[in-house]
C-alpha positions as CSV (number, residue, x, y, z in Angstrom):
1,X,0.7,14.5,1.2
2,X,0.7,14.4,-2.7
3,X,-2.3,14.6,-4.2
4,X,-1.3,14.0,-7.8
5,X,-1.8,10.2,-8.4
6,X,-1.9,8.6,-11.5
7,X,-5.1,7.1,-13.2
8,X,-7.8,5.8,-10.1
9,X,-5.3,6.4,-7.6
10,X,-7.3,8.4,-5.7
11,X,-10.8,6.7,-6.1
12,X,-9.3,3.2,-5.4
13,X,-7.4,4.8,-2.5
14,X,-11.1,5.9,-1.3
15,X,-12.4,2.6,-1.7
16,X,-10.0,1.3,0.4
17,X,-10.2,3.7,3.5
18,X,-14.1,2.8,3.4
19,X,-13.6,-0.7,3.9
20,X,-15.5,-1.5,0.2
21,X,-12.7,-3.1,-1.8
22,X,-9.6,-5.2,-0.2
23,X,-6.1,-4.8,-1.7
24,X,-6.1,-7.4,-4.7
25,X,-3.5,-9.9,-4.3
26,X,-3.2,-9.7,-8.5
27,X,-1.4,-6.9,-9.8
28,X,-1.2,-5.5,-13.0
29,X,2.4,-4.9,-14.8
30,X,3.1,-2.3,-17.7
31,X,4.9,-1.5,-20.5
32,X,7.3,-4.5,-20.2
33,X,9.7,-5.3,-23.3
34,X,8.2,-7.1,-26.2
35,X,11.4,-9.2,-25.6
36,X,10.4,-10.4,-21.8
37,X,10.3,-14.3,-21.1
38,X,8.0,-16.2,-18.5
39,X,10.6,-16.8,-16.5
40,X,12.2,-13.4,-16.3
41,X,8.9,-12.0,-15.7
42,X,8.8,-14.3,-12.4
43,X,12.1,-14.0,-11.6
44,X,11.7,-10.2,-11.5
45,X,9.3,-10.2,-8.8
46,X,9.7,-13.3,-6.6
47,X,11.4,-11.3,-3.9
48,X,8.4,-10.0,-3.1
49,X,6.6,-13.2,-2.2
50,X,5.5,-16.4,-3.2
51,X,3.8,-16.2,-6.2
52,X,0.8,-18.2,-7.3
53,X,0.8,-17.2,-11.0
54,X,2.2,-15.6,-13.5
55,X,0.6,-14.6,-16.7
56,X,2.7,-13.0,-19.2
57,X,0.1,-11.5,-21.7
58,X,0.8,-12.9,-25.5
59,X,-0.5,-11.9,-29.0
60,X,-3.2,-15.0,-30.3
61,X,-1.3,-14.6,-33.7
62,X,2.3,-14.7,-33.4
63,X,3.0,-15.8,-29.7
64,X,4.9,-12.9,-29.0
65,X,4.5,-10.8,-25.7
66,X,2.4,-8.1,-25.5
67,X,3.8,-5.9,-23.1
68,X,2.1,-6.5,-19.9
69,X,1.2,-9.2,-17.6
70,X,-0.3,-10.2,-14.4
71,X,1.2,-11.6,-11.1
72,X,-0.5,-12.9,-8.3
73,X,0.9,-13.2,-4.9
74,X,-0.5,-15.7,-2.2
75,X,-0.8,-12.7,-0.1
76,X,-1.9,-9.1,0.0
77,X,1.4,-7.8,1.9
78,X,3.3,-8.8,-1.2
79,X,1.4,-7.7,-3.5
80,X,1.3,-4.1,-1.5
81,X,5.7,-4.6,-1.4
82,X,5.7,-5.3,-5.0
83,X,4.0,-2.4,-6.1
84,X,5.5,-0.3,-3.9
85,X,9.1,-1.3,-5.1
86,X,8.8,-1.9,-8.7
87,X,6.5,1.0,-10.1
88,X,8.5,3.3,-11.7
89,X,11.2,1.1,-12.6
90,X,13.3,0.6,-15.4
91,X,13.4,-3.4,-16.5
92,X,15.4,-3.9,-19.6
93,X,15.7,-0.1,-20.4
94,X,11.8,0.6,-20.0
95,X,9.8,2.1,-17.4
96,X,7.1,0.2,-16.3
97,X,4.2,0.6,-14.5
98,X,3.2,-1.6,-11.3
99,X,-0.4,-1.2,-9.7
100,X,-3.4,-3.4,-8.3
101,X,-5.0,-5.3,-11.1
102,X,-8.8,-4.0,-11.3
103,X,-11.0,-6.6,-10.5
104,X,-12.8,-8.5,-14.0
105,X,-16.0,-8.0,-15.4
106,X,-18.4,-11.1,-15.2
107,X,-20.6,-9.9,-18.3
């Protein structure tokens, strides 16, 4: 089994074989092209499942995309398959980065 996992892997792994947190149904996509539209960004990972929302995030200034954006799947088997498949990717000539989106901070 390999151990080396990138960023929480191993404490949300944990988490999950104790029963404390549930596989989100968000997840959390990285280092997308500053030049990635909405609909792109859906496009590129509706075979996974139906999606409830997409949120591509933008700059409050000049409306441009930041890079990263969140997708949320109407179920927790899709969001696992997306992950899974699209991690490590290259869209558009980057590599991008796929994993569970962490849960947000009320306070």
């Amino acid at each position: 089994m390999k151990m080396a996992m990138r960023g929480r892997g191993l404490l949300g792994l944990a988490s999950r074989v104790a029963g404390t947190k549930a596989f989100s149904t968000e997840i959390f996509v990285s280092r997308l092209s500053f030049y990635t539209t909405d609909e792109e960004f859906k496009n590129t990972f509706s075979p996974f499942g139906a999606i409830e929302e997409v949120r591509l995030m933008r700059d409050n200034q000049t409306g441009r995309p930041k890079g990263f954006g969140f997708v949320k799947y109407s179920s927790q088997e899709a969001a696992e398959k997306a992950v899974k498949a699209m991690d490590g990717r290259i869209i558009r000539g980057r590599l991008i980065f796929v994993e569970t989106a962490k849960e947000r901070d009320s306070g």
